[in-house]
C-alpha positions in Angstrom: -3.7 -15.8 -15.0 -0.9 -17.8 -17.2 2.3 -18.1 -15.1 3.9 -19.0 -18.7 3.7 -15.7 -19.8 4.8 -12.5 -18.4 2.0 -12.1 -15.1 1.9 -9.9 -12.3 0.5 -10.5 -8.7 -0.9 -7.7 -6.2 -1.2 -8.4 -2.7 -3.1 -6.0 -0.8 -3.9 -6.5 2.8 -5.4 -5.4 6.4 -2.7 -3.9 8.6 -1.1 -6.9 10.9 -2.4 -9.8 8.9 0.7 -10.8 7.1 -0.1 -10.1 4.1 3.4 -8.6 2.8 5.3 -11.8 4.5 2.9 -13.3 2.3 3.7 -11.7 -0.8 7.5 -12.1 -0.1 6.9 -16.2 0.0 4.4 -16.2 -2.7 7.6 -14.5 -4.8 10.6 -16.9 -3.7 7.8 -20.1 -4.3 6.7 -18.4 -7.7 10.9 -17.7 -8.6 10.2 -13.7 -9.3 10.7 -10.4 -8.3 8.8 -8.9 -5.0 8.1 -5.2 -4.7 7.2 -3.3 -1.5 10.1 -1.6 0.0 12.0 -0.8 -2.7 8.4 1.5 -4.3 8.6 3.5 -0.9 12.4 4.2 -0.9 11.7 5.5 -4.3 8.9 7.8 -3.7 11.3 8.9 -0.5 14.1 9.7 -2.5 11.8 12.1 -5.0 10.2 14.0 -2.1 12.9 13.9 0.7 10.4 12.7 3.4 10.5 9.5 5.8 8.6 6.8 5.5 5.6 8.3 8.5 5.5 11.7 6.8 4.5 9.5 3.4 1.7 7.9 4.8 0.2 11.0 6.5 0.0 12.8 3.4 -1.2 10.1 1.4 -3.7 9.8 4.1 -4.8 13.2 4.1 -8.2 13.6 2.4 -7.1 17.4 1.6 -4.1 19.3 -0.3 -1.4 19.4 2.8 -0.2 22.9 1.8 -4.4 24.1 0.9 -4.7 22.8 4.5 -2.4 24.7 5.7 -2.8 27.8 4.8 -6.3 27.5 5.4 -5.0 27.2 8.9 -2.6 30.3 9.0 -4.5 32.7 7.1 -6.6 33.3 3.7 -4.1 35.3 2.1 -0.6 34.7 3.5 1.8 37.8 4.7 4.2 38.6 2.0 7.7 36.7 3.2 5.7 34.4 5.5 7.7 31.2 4.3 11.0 32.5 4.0 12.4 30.4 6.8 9.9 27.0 6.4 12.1 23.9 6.5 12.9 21.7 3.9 10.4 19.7 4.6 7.6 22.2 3.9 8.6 23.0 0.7 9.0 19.5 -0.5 5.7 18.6 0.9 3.9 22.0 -0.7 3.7 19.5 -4.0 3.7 16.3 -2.1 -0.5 15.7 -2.7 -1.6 12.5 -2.8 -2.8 13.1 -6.2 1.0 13.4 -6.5 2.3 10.1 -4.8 0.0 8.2 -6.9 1.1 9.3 -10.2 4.4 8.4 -9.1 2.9 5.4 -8.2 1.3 4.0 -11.3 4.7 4.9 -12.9 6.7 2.8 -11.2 4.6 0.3 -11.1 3.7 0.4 -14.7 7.5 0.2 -15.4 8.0 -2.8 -13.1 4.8 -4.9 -14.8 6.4 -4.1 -17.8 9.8 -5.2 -17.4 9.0 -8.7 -15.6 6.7 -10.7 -13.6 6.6 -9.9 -10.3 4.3 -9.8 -6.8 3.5 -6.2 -5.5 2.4 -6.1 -2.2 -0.3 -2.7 -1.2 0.5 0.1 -2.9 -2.5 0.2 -5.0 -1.6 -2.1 -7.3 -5.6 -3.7 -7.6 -6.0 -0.2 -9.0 -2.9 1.0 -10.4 -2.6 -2.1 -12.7 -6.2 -3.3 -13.2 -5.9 -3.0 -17.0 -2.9 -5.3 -17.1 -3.9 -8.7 -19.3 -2.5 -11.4 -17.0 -2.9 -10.2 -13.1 -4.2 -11.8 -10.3 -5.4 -9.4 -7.9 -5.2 -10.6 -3.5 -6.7 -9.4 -0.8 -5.4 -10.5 2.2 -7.6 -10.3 5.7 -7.3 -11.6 9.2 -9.3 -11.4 12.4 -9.0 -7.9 14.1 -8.0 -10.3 17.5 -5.4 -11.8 15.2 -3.8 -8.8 13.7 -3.6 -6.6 16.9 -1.8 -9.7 18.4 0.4 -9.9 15.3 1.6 -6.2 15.9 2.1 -6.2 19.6 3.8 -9.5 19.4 6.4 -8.1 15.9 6.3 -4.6 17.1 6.6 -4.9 20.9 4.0 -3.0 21.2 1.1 -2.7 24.4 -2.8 -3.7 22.9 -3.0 0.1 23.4 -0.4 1.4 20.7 -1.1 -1.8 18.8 -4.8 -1.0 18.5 -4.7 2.8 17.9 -1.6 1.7 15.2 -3.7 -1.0 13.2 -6.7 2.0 13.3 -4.9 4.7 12.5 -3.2 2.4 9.4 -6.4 1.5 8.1 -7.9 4.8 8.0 -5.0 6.5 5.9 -4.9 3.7 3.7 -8.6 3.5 3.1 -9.1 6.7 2.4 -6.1 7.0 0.1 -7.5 4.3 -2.3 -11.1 6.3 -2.1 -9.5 9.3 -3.2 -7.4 7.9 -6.0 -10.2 5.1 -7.6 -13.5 6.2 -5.7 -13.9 2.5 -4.5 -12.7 0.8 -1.4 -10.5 -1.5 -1.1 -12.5 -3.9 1.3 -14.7 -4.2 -1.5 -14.0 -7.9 -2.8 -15.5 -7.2 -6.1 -11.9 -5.7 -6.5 -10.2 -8.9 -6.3 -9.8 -12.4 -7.6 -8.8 -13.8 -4.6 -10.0 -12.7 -1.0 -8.7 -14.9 2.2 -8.5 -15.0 5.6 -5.1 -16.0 7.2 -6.6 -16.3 10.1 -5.7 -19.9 12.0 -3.5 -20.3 9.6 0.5 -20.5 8.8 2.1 -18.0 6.0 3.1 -20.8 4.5 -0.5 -22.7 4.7 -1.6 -19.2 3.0 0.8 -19.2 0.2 0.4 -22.8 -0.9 -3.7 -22.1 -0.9 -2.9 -18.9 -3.3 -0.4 -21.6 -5.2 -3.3 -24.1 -5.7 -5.3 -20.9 -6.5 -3.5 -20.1 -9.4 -3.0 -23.4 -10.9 -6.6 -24.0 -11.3 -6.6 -20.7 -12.9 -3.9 -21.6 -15.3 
């Protein structure tokens, strides 16, 4: 990757190991833009939904509304969703085919505007045909990144653990749906490394080295 030209850096990551604090350093050291949050709030604001009801649809290895009706009946009763809420009409076309068209858009739009760190949302995927990327994956010990949750979350190892499962699951199988790999697979990436005993800091200035051997 040339950091003199226009470049683009994903960061994708194991739930509780840092990863996005990470990507937020690895920005400010780097002098560009980060995107995480901002990518959400934008595919709440097309669909109306919170920030949970995201991830469990993209999570969802089946059409939420097929599901659903599979559910309530094969052929459902004429005027049977007069009174749904809002919420089930917006998520009728909320698949997660759906979210990651959306997806590549914005991201698309964002590697093409400046250089910038993106932290999960696909972006390994979404922008693997970009000419000057360098794709992350960031890992930790499981010990470490239930710790990492209770202690930032204030969360018992109980809800921490079924959390950090329940995280991975949705996540995993949302990038199996949308590129039919997985994204523990580190032929994916450039870089692959484990935070674990170290600082955020210690992390980004490895990933800093990284890149200017690779320049």
């Amino acid at each position: 990757m040339n950091t003199q030209e226009k470049f683009v850096i994903t960061i994708s990551r194991e739930v509780g190991s840092g990863g996005r604090t990470i990507g937020r350093k690895l920005a400010a050291k780097l002098g560009v833009r980060y995107c995480d949050k901002h990518l959400i709030e934008a595919l709440i604001d097309q669909f109306g939904l919170t920030m949970a009801e995201i991830e469990e649809i993209k999570g969802r290895k089946k059409n939420w509304i097929a599901d659903f009706l599979g559910r309530v009946s094969e052929v459902p009763m004429p005027g049977a969703f007069l009174n749904k809420s809002p919420y089930d009409v917006l998520a009728e076309s909320a698949t997660a085919d759906t979210f990651f068209q959306r997806e590549k858009e914005i991201l698309g739009s964002l590697a093409e505007q400046e250089s910038c760190v993106i932290a999960g949302r696909s972006g390994f995927y979404v922008l693997k045909d970009h000419p000057n990327r360098l794709d992350i994956f960031i890992r930790a010990p499981y010990e470490y990144r239930v710790e990492r949750i209770m202690r930032r979350q204030n969360l018992s190892r109980e809800e921490a653990e079924k959390l950090l499962v329940s995280l991975d699951t949705k996540r995993e199988n949302y990038i199996r749906r949308i590129s039919g790999t997985s994204r523990y697979d580190a032929r994916n990436y450039d870089l692959v490394l484990n935070v674990g005993g170290m600082s955020e800091d210690e992390a980004v200035d490895l990933i800093l080295d990284f890149i200017q051997k690779q320049s």
